[in-house]
C-alpha positions as CSV (number, residue, x, y, z in Angstrom):
1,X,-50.0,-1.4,-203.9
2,X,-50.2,-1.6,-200.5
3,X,-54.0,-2.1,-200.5
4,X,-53.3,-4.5,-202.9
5,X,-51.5,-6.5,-200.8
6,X,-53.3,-6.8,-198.0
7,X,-56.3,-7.8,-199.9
8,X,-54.1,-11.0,-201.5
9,X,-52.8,-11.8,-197.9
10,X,-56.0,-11.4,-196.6
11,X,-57.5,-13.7,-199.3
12,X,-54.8,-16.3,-199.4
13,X,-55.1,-16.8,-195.9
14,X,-58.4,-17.7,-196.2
15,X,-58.0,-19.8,-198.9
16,X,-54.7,-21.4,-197.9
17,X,-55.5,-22.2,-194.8
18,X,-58.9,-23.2,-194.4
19,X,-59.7,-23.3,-197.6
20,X,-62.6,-21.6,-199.7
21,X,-66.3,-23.0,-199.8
22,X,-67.3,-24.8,-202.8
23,X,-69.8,-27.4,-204.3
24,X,-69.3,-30.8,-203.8
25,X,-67.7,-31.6,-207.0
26,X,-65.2,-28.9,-206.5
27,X,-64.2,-29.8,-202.7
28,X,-62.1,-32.4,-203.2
29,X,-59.5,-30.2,-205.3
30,X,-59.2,-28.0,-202.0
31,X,-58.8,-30.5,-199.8
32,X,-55.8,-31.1,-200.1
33,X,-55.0,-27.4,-198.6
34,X,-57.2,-28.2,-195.7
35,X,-55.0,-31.0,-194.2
36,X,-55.8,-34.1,-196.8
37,X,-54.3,-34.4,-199.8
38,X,-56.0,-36.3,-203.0
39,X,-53.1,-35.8,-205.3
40,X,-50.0,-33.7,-204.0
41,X,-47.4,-33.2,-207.0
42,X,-46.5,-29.7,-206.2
43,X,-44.0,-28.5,-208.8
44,X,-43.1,-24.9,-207.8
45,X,-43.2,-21.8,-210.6
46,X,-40.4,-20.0,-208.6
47,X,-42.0,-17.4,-208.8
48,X,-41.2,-16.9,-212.5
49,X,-40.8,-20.1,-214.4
50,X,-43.7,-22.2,-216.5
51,X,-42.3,-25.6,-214.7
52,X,-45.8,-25.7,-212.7
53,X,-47.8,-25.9,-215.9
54,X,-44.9,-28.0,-217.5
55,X,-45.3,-30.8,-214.9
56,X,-48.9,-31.0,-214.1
57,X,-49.9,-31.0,-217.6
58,X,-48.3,-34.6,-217.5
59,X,-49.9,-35.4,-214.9
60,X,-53.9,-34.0,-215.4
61,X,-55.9,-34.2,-218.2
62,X,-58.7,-32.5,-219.6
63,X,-61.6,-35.2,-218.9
64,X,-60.3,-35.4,-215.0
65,X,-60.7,-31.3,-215.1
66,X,-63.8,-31.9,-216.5
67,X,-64.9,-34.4,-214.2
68,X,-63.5,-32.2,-211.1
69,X,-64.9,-28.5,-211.9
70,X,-68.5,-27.8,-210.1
71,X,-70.7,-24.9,-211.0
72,X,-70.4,-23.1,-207.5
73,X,-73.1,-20.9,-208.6
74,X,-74.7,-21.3,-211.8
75,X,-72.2,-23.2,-213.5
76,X,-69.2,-21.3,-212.2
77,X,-66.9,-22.3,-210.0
78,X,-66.2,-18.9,-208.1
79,X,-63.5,-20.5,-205.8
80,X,-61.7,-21.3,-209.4
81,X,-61.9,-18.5,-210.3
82,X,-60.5,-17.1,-207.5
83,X,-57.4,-19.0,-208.0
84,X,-56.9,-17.6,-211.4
85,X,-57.4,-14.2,-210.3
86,X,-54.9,-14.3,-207.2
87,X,-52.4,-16.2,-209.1
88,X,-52.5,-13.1,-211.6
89,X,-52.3,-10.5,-209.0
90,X,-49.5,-12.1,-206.6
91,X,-47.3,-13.5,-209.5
92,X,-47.6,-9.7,-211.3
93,X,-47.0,-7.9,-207.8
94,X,-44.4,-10.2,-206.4
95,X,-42.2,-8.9,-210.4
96,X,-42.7,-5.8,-209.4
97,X,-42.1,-5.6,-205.6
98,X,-39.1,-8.3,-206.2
99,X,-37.2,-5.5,-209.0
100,X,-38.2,-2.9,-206.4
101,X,-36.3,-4.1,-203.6
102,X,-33.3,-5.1,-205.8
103,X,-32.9,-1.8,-207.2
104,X,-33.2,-0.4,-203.5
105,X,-30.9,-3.0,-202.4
106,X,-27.6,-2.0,-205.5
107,X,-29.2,-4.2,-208.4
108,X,-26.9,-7.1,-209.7
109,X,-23.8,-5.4,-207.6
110,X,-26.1,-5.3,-204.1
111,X,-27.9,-8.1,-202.5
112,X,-29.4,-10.7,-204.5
113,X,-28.8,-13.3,-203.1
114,X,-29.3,-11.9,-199.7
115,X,-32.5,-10.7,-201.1
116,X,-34.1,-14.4,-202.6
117,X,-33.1,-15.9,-199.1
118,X,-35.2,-13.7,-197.5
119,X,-38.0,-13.9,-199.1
120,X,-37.9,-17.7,-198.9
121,X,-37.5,-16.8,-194.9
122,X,-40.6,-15.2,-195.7
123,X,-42.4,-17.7,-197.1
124,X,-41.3,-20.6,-194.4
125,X,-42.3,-18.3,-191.3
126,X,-45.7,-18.2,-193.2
127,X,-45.9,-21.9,-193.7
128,X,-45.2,-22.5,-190.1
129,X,-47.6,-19.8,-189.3
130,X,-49.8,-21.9,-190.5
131,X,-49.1,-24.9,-188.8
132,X,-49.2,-23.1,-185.5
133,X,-52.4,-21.5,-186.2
134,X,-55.3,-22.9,-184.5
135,X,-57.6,-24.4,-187.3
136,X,-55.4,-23.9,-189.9
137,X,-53.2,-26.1,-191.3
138,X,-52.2,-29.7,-189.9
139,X,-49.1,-30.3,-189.7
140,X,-47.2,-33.6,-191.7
141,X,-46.1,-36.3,-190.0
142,X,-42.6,-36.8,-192.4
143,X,-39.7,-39.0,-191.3
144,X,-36.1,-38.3,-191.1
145,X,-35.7,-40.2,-193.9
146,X,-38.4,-38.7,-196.1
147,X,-36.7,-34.8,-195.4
148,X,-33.2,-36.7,-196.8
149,X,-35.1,-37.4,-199.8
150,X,-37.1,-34.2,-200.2
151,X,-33.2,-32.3,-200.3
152,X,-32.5,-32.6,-204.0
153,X,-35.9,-31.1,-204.8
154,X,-35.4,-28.3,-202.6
155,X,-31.9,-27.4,-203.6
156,X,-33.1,-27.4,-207.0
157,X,-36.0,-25.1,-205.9
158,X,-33.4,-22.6,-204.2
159,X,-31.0,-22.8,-207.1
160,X,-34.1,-21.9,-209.9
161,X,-35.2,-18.8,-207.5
162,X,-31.5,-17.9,-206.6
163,X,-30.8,-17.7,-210.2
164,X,-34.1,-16.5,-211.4
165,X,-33.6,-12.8,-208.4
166,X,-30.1,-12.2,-209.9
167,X,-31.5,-12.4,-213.6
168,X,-34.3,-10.1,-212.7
169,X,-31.4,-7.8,-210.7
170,X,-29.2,-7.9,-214.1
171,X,-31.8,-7.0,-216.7
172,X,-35.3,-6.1,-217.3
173,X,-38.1,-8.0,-215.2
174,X,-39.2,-8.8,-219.2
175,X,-36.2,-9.9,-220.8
176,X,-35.7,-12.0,-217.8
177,X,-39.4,-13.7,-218.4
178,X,-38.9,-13.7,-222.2
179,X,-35.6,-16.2,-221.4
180,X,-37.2,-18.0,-218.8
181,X,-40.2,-19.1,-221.2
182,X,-37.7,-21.4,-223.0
183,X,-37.7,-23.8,-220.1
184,X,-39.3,-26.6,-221.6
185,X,-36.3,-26.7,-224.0
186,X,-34.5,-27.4,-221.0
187,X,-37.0,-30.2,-219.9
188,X,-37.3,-31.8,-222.7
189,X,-33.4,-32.4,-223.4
190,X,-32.8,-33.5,-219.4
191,X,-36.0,-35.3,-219.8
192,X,-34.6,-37.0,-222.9
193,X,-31.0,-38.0,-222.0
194,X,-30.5,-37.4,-218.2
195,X,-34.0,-39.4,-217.3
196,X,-34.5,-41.5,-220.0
197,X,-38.1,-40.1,-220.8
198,X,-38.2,-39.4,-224.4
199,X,-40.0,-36.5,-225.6
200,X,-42.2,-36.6,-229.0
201,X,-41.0,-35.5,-232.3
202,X,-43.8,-33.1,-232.3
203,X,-42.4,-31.2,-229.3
204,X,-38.9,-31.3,-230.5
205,X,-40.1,-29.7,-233.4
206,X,-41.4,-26.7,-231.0
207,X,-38.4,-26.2,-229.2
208,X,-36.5,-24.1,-232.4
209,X,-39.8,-21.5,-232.2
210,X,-39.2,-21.1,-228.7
211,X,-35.7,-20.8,-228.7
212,X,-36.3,-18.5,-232.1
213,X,-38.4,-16.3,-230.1
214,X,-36.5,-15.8,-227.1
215,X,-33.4,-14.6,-229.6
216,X,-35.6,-12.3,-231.7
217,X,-36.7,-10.9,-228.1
218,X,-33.2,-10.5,-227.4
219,X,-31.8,-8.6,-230.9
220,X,-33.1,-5.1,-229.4
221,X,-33.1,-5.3,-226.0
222,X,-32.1,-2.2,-224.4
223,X,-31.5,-3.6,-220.5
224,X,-29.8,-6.8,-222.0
225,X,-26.6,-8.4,-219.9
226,X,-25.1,-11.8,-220.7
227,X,-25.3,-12.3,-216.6
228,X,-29.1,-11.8,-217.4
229,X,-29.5,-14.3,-219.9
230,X,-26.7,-16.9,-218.2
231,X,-28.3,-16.7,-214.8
232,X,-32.1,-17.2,-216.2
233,X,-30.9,-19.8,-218.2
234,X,-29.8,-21.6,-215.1
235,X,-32.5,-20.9,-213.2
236,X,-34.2,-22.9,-216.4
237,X,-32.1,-25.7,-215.6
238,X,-32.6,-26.6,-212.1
239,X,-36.0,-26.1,-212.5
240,X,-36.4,-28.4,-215.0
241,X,-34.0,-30.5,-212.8
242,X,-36.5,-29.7,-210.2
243,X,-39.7,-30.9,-212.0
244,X,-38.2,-34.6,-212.6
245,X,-37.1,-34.9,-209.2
246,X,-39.8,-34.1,-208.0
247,X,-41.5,-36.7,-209.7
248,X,-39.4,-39.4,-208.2
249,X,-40.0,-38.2,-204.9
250,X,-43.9,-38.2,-205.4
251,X,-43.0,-42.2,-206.2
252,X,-41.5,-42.7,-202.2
253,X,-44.2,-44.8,-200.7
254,X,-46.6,-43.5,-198.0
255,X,-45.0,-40.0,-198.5
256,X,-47.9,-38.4,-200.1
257,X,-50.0,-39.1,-197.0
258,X,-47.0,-38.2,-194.1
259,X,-47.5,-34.9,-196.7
260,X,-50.4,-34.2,-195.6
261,X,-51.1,-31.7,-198.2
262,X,-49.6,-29.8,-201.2
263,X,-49.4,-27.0,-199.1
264,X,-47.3,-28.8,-196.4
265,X,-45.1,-30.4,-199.4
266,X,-44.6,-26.4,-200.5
267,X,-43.9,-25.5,-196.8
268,X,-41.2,-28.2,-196.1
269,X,-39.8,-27.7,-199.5
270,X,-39.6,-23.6,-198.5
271,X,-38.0,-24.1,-194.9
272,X,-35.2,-26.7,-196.7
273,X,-34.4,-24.5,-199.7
274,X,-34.2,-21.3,-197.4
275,X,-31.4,-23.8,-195.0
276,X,-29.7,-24.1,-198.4
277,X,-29.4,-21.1,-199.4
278,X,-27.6,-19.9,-196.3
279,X,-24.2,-21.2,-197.3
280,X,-24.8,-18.9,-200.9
281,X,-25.4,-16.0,-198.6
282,X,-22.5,-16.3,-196.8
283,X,-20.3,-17.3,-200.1
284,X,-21.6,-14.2,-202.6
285,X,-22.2,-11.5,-199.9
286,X,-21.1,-12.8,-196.3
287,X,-18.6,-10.0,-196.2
288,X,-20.7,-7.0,-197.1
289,X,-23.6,-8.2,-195.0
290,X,-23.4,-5.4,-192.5
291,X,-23.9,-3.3,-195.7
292,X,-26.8,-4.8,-196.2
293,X,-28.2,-4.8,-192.2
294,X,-27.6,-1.1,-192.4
295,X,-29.6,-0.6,-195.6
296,X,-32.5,-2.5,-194.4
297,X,-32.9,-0.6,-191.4
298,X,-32.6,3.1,-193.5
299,X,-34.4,1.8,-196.8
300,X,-38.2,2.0,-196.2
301,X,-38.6,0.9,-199.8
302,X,-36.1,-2.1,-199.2
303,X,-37.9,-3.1,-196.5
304,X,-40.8,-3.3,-197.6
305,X,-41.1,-4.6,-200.7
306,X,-39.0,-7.7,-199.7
307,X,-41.3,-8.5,-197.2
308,X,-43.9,-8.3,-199.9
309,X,-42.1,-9.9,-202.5
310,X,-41.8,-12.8,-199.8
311,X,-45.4,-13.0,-199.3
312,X,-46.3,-12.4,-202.8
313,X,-43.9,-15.3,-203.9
314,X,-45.2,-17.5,-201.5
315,X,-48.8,-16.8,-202.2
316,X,-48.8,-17.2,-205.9
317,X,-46.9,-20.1,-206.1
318,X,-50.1,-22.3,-203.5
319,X,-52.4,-20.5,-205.2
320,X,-51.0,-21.6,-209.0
321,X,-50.9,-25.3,-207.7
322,X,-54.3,-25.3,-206.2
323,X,-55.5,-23.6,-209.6
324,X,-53.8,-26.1,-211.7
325,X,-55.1,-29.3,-209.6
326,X,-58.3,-28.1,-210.7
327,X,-58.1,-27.5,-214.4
328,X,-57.0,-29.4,-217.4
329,X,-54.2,-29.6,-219.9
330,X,-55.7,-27.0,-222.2
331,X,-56.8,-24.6,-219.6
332,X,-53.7,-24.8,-217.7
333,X,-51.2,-23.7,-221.1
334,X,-53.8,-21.1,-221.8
335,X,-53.7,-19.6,-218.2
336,X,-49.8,-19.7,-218.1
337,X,-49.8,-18.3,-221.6
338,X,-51.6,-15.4,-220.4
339,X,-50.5,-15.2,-217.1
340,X,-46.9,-14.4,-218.7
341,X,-47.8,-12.1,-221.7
342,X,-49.9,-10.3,-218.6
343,X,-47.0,-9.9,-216.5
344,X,-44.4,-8.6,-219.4
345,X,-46.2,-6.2,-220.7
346,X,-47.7,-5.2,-217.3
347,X,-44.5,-4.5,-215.4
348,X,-42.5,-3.4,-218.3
349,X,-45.4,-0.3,-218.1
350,X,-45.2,0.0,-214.3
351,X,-41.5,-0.1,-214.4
352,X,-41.0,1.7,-217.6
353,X,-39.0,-1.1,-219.2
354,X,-38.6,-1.4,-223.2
355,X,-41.4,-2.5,-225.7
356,X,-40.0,-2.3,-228.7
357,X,-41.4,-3.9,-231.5
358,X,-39.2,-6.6,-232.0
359,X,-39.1,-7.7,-228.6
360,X,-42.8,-8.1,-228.4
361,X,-42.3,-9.4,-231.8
362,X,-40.1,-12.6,-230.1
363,X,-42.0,-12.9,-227.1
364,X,-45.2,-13.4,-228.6
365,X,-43.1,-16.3,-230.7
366,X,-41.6,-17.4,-227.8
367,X,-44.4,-17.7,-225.5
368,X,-46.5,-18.9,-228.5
369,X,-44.4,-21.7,-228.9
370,X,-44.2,-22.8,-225.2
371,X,-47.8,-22.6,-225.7
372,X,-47.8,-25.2,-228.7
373,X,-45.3,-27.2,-226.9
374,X,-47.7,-27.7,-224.4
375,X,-50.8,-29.1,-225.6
376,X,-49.2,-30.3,-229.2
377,X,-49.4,-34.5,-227.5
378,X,-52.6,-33.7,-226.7
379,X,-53.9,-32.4,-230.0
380,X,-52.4,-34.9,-232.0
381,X,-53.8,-38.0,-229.6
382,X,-57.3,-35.9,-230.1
383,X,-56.3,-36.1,-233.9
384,X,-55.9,-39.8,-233.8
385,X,-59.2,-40.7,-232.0
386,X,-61.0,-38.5,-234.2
């Protein structure tokens, strides 16, 4: 593992920062990583949710993919696929150092909270890493005014990871990704009756073989705890909260170029939800924090993997947005689709977490169905042409 994760950091630095070498038609997808932004609508998958795809496939289509993708080398775009491959790796070791460091730290009756503030600490003394960095990244040029409005976008971002480390410290790293694949149920009803942005019948129909799924999944798991399935559930919610604010902030004049860059947006968004989270902290664990000072410093394994889990989360998260800037609607669901079932299955082995039958059963409905939620418009407007 740990060779493994030096060769991500290693890579993401190079592609985060000063970005990767590609063809000409490709370039402009990177840019934005590189100090100018062509299209910064960063919705974050905190670390385990599918509101990345969920957002960009609103905004991207197929055609624009189409239009964007060069062959780097015969066709293939190798930085692309880079993306895809680093996404994999850092959002499959980032599970599995994340439930690593829990367990060191007590589970759902240690530090959780404690735990997703750090590794957002993590993450923000990388981003300004960056900015100080010579060559790297430049840095934005944001208002006062513009950081008031980015705050409800990064307290939902720090409420949907919050919530999404204590599911994964009360239950199974895959019954907590099972539940968290019913997020667009939560979009689509906030997006229907909170923002007035109705959703098609077709994807209302989808929502019942999601939710279908995710209860199958549930009927026979072994590591199953109501504070599991509450907390993932929430962490559902504000980031499906998260996705339409973000949205409206994206609409904020001139703020796309004070940005700078997705990557800035992801910093800024990292330092303000790691602020936030400081008052939980204090609220949950403030008085067992010198518990928690003294198990860091005697916990090798604690220490470690949080810094990792930090870095992982970070890394994953710039490389899924640089990935999904690039490809289109079909792609994207496909990607996420697997990227999911990959990570399940995958750390359930590692960690020696249940596979029964019926749980793989419901998660392949589940995830099937978030699937068919996704691309179902497009399909159906394909349909119609046709």
């Amino acid at each position: 593992m740990k060779i493994a994760s030096i060769a991500f950091l290693s890579c993401l630095g190079a592609v985060s920062a000063f970005g990767l070498t590609t063809s000409p038609k490709t370039s402009s997808a990177v840019k934005g990583f590189r100090g100018v932004a062509s299209k910064p609508a960063f919705s974050l998958d905190c670390g385990l949710t599918q509101s990345t795809s969920s957002t960009a496939l609103a905004a991207t289509s197929t055609d624009d993919a189409l239009a964007t993708r060069g062959g780097g080398n015969g066709g293939i775009d190798i930085p692309l696929m880079l993306y895809f491959l680093f996404w994999y790796v850092g959002n499959y070791y980032y599970n599995i150092t994340n439930k690593l460091a829990l367990k060191a730290a007590g589970g759902s009756a240690g530090f959780p909270m404690t735990i997703s503030a750090l590794q957002l600490a993590v993450g923000a003394l990388y981003g300004i890493f960056l900015w100080l960095a010579p060559d790297a990244r430049s840095k934005p040029t944001v208002t006062m005014d513009d950081i008031i409005k980015m705050l409800p976008v990064a307290f939902c971002f720090m409420g949907a990871h919050s919530a999404s480390v204590f599911a994964l410290s009360a239950g199974a790293v895959s019954f907590g990704q099972i539940v968290k694949s019913a997020e667009p149920a939560f979009a689509a009803v906030l997006s229907q009756f909170v923002y007035n942005k109705p959703v098609s019948k077709a994807k209302w129909l989808c929502l019942p073989i999601i939710i279908g799924g995710v209860i199958l999944a549930s009927v026979k798991e072994l590591d199953f705890a109501w504070s599991a399935l509450i907390s993932a559930c929430i962490a559902n919610l504000f980031a499906a909260f998260k996705g339409n604010e973000n949205k409206k902030l994206m609409e904020t004049e001139g703020l796309k170029d004070r940005m700078g860059s997705v990557g800035n947006q992801f910093a800024l968004t990292t330092i303000l939800g790691f602020l936030m989270s400081v008052p939980l902290v204090l609220a949950r664990e403030g008085n067992k924090l010198g518990q928690f000072v003294d198990l860091f410093k005697t916990s090798t394994v604690l220490k470690t993997n949080l810094i990792a889990s930090g870095l992982w989360f970070y890394g994953y998260n710039e490389l899924a947005t640089m990935t999904l800037k690039k490809t289109g609607a079909v792609t994207q669901s496909v990607a996420n689709t697997a990227k999911r079932v990959i990570v399940i299955v995958g750390v359930a082995i590692v960690l020696g977490e249940s596979l029964d039958p019926i749980k793989l059963l419901g998660c392949s409905i589940g995830i099937g169905g978030v699937f068919i939620y996704s691309i179902i418009d497009q399909l159906l407007a394909n349909r119609k042409k046709a």
